[in-house]
N, C-alpha and C positions, 0 to 999 in steps of 0.2 A: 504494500500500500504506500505510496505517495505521500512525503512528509510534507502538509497542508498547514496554513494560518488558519487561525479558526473561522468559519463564515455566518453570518446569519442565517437560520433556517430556512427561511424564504430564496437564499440565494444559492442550494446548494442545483447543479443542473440538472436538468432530464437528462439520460441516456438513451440509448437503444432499449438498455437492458431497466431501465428505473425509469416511469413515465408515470409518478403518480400525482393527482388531484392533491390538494391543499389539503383538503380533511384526512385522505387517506394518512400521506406524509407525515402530518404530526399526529397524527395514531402512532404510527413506527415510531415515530421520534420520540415519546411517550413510552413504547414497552423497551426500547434499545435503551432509554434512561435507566429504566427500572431492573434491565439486567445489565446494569455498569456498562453497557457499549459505548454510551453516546451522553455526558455532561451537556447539559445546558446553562451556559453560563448569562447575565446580565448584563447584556452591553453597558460598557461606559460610558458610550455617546447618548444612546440612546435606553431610557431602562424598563422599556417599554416591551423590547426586542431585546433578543436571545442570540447568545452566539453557541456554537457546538462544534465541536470536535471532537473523532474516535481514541479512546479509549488505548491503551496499551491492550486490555481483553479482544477488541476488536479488531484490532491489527492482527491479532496473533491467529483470527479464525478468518480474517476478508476473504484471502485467495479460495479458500476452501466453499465458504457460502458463495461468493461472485460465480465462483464454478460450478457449483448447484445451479443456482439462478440463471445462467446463460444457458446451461445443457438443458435445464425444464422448457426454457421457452423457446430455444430451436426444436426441441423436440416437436411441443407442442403445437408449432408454425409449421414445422418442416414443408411442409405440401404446400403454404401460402404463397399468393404473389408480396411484392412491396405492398401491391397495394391493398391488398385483402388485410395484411398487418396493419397498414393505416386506416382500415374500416373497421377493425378487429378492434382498435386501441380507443377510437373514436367512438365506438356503443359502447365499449366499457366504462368509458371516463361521463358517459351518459348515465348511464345504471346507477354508477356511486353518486350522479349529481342530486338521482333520485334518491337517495340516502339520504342526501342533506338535511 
């Protein structure tokens, strides 16, 4: 894993492989606190906003879970176009909006 300044939770990017909605994210961001993965720290600029960064616990399992997580989701694409992926992502990120 890539030794990173801390970022605010809003700023961490999408990926290919991590494409989640606002509510999803700080779910995660929430149970990765609570098993030591992931501090959320009180910005000093602002203390309103949060900053986070991985854990030494998290470092030590990234490659291992990233690896999981890319092999689930080619698997489960495998057969897809680009574009089916991008219609695949796009009624998902609908579903959850329906959670909201």
């Amino acid at each position: 894993m890539p030794k990173q300044k801390p970022k605010h939770q809003l700023e961490v990017p999408p990926t290919k492989h991590h494409q989640f909605p606002n509510i999803l994210g700080a779910t995660l961001l929430r149970e990765f606190e609570k098993g030591g993965y992931v501090p959320r720290i009180v910005s000093e600029k602002d203390k309103r906003q949060y900053q986070i960064y991985p854990t030494e616990k998290a470092k030590a399992v990234y490659e291992q879970i990233h690896g999981i997580a890319v092999a689930s989701e080619d698997r489960l694409t495998r057969n897809f176009t680009e574009i089916e992926r991008e219609v695949l992502k796009n009624l998902l990120d609908k579903v959850i909006a329906n959670l909201e």
